[in-house]
C-alpha positions as CSV (number, residue, x, y, z in Angstrom):
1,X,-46.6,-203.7,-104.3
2,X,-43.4,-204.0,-101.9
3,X,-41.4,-200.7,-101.5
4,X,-37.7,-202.2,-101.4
5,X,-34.8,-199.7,-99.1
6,X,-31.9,-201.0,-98.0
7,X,-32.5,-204.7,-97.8
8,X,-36.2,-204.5,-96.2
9,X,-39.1,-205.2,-97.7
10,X,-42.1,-202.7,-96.7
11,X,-45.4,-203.4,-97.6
12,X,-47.7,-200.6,-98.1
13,X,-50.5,-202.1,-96.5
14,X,-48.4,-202.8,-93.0
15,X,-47.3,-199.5,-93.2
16,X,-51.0,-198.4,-93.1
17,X,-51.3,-200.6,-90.3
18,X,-48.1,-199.6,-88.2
19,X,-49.6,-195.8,-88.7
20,X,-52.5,-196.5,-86.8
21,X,-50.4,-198.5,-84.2
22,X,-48.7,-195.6,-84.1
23,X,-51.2,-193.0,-83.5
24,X,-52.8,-195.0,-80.8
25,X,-49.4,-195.2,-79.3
26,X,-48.8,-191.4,-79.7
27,X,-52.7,-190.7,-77.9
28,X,-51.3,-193.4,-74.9
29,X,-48.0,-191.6,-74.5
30,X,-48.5,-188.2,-75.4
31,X,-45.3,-186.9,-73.6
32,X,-43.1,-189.1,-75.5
33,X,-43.0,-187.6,-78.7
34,X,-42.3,-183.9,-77.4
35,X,-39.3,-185.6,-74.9
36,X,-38.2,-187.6,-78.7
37,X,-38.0,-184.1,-79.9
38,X,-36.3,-182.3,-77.2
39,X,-33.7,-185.2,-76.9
40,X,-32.8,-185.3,-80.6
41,X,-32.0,-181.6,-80.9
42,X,-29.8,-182.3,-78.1
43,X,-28.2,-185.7,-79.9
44,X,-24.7,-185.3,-81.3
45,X,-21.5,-186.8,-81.1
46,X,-20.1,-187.9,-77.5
47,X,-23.7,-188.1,-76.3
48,X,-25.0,-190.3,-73.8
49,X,-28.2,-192.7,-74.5
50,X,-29.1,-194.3,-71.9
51,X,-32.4,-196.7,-71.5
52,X,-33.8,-197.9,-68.3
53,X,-36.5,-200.8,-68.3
54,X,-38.3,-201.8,-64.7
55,X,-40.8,-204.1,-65.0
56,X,-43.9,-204.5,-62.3
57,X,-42.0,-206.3,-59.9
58,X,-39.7,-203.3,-60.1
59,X,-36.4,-205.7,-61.7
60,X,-34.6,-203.3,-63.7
61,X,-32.3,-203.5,-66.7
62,X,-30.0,-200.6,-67.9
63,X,-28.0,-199.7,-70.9
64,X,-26.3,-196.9,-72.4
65,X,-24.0,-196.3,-75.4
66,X,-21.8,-192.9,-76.7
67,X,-23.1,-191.9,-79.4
68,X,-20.9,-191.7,-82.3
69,X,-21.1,-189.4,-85.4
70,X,-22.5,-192.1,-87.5
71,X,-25.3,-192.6,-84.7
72,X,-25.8,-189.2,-84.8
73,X,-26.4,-189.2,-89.1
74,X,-28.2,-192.5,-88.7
75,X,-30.6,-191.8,-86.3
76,X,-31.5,-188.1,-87.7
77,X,-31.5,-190.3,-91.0
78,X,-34.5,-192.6,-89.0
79,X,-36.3,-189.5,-87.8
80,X,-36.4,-187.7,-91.5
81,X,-38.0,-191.8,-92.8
82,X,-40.3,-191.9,-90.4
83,X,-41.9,-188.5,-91.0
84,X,-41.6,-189.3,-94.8
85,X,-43.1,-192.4,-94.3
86,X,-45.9,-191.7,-91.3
């Protein structure tokens, strides 16, 4: 059985397998997901995002966007899946 949203195929059985990815993830990182949840109730319209990447050698690459109000919708939108879903 695929589940079909929005153009993407999701198998039930990667799902399975992404959950416990996940979780091993979550136990690995464990301040991530309060800082996720901090930052998102902070998340709206004219926001910054910014993401910093430095590998071993200490090389660095940066981004950031604005976040615009359909940002904002989509990535709440994200959040409330991936609960539903994991």
């Amino acid at each position: 059985m695929i589940i079909r949203r929005k153009n993407m195929d999701i198998s039930p059985i990667k799902l399975m397998q992404m959950k416990g990815k996940l979780n091993r993830f979550q136990n690995a990182h464990p301040k991530l997901v309060p800082f996720l949840n901090a930052a998102s109730a902070r998340m709206e319209e004219g926001s910054i995002f910014a993401i910093t990447v430095t590998s071993p050698d200490g090389s660095k690459i940066e981004t950031n966007l604005k976040l615009s109000k359909e940002d904002v919708e989509f990535l709440k939108e994200a959040a409330e899946l991936s609960r539903g879903t994991f």
